[in-house]
C-alpha positions as CSV (number, residue, x, y, z in Angstrom):
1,X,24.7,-22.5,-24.5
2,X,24.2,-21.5,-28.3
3,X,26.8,-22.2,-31.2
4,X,27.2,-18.4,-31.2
5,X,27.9,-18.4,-27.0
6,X,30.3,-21.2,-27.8
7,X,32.2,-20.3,-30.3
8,X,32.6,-16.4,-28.5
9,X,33.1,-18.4,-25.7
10,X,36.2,-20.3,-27.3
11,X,37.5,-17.0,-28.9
12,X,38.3,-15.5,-25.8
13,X,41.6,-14.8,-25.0
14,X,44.3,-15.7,-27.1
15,X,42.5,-16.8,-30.6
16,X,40.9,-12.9,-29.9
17,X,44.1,-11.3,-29.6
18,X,45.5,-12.6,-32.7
19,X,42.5,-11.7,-34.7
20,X,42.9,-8.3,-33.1
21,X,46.7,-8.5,-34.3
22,X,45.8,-9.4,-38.2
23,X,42.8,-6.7,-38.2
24,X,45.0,-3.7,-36.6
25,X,42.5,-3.6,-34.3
26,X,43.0,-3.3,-29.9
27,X,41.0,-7.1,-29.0
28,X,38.1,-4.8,-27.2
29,X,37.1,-4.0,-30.6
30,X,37.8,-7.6,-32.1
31,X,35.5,-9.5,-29.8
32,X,32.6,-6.7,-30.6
33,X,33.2,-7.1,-34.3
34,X,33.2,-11.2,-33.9
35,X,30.3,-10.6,-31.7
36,X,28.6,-9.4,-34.8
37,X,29.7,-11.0,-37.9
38,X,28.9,-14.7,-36.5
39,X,25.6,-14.5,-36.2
40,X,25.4,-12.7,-39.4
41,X,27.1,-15.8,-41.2
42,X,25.6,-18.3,-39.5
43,X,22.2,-17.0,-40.0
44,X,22.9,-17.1,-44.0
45,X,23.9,-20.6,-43.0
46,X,20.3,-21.6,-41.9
47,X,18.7,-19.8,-44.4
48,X,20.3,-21.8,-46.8
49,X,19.6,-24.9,-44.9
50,X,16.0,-24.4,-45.0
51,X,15.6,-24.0,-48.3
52,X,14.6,-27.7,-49.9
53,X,17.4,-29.7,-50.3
54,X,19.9,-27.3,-48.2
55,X,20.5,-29.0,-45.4
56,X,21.5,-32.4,-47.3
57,X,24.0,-30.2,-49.2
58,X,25.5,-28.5,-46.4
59,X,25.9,-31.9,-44.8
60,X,27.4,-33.0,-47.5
61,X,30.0,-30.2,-47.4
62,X,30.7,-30.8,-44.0
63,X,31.5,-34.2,-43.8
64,X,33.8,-33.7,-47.0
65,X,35.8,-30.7,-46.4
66,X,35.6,-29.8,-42.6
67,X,35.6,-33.1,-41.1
68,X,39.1,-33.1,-40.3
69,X,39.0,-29.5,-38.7
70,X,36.4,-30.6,-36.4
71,X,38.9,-33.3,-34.9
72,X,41.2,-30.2,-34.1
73,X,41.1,-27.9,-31.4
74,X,40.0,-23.7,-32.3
75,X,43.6,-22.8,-31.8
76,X,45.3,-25.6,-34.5
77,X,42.6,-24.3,-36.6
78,X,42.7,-20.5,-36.5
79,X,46.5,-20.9,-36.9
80,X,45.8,-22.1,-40.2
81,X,42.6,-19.8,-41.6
82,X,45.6,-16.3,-40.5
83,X,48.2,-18.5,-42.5
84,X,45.4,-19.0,-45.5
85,X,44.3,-15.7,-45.1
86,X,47.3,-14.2,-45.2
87,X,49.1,-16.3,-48.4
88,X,51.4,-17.5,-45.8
89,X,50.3,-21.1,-46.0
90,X,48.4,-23.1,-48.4
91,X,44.6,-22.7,-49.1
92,X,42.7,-25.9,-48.5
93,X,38.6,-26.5,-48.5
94,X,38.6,-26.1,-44.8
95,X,40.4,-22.7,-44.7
96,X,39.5,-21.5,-47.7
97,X,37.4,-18.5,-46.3
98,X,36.5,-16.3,-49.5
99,X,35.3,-19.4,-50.9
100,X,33.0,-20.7,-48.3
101,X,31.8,-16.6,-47.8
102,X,30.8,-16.5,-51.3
103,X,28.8,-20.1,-51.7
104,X,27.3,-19.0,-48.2
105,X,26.4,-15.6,-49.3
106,X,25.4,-16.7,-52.4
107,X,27.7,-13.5,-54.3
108,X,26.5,-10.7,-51.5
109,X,29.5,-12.0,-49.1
110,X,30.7,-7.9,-49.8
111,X,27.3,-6.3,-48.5
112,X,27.9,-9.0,-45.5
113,X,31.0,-7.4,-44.8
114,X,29.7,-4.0,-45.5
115,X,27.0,-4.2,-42.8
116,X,29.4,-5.8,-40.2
117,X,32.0,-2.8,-40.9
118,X,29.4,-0.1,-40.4
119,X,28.1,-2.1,-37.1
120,X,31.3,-2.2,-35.7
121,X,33.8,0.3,-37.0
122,X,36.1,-2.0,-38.6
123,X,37.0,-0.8,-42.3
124,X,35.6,-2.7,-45.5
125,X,38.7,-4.9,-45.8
126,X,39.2,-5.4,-42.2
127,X,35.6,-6.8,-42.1
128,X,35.9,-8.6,-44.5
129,X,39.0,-10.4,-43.2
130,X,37.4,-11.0,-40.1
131,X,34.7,-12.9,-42.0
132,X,37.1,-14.9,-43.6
133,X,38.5,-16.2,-40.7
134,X,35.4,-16.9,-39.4
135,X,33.2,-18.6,-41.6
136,X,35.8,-21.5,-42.0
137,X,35.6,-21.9,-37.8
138,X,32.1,-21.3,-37.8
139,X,31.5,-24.8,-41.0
140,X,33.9,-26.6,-38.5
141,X,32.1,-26.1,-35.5
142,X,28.8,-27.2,-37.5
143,X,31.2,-30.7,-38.7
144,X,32.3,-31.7,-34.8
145,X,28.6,-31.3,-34.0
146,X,27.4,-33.1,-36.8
147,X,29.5,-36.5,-35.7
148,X,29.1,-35.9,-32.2
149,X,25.8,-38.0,-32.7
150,X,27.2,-40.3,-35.5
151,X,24.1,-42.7,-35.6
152,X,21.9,-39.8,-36.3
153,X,21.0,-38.2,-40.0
154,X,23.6,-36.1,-41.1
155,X,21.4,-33.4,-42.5
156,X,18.9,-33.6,-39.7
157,X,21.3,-32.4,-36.9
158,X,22.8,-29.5,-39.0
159,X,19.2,-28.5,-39.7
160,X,18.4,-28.8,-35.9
161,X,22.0,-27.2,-35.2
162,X,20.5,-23.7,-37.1
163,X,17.3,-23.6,-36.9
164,X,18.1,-23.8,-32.9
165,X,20.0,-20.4,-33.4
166,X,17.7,-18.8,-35.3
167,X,16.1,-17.1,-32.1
168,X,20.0,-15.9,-31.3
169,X,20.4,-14.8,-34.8
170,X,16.9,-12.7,-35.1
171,X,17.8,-10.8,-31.9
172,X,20.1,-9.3,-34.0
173,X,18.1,-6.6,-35.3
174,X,18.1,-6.1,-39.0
175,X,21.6,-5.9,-39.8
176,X,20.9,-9.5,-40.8
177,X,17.9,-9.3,-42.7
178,X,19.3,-6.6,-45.0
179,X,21.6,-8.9,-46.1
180,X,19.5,-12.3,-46.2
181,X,17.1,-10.1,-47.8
182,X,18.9,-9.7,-50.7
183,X,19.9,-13.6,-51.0
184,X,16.5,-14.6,-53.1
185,X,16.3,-18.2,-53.4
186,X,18.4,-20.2,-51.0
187,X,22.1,-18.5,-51.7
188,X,25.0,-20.5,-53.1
189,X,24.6,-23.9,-52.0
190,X,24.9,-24.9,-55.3
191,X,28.0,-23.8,-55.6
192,X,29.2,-25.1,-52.2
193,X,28.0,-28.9,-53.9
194,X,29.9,-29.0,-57.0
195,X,33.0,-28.5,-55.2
196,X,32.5,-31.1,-53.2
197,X,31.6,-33.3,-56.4
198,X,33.9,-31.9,-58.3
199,X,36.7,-29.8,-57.0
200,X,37.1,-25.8,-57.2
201,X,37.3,-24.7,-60.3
């Protein structure tokens, strides 16, 4: 099963209907829009991991912000990306959705959105909020399979983690590659490093 099955697979059901519930949307609607933002964000994922040095950074990032959300169950952690998302509780690293969208897609997190709104007839803010309570699910689904093989290199098995869904991802069509297209030089990585070093600014 790929990360992308998995993680739809895990969605089903409840964690569906109350992302259908926070986007105004009937949960038909949700699953097709999930359907098509995860593979968009995790493809931005492995392109930044293959670009040199990506992977190490990404790693790094895991293992300091979303290790303890990989310990947790999808239910314990969805609870908490709504409350972030919606002000009601505080925003951490782990559920700090914007934040992660915007290192990922390296400042085109908007056209992201864009494309998955048009795909899927969710509005631009409802698109957008379903990206943000994705992308922090999709880093801690990357974290629990990055210490499931604790003896193995860090950067390594997320590298072989994306690059394994890459076929998945490119049988997306080119709603993906208009966006990665526009990401130039390995997207906001960067970014996603110094706030591991040194906090959010």
């Amino acid at each position: 099963m790929s990360m992308i099955e998995d993680i739809l697979s895990q969605m089903q059901g409840a964690p569906t209907q109350q992302v259908a519930s926070q986007l105004g949307v009937d949960p038909s609607q949700a699953q097709q829009a999930i359907g098509a933002a995860l593979p968009m964000i995790i493809g931005a994922l492995g392109q930044n991991a293959s670009q040199p040095g990506g992977a190490e950074v990404l790693a790094s990032v895991l293992g300091a912000n979303h290790g303890d959300a990989a310990g947790g169950g999808l239910g314990g952690l969805l609870g908490s990306v709504l409350g972030s998302v919606t002000g009601q509780q505080a925003t951490t690293p782990a559920t700090d959705g914007g934040g992660i969208l915007g290192h990922i897609f390296g400042g085109q997190e908007q056209q992201a959105s864009n494309q998955v709104g048009q795909a899927t007839g969710l509005g631009s803010d409802q698109a957008q909020m379903l990206m943000k309570i994705l992308a922090p699910i999709v880093m801690a689904y990357l974290a629990k399979r990055m210490f499931s093989h604790p003896d193995s290199n860090n950067a390594n098995s997320v590298s072989d983690v994306l690059q394994q869904e890459q076929s998945h991802v490119d049988s997306g069509g080119g709603l993906l590659g208009q966006v990665l297209g526009s990401l130039g030089g390995g997207g906001g990585l960067g970014g996603l490093l110094g706030s591991v070093l040194g906090g959010r600014s």
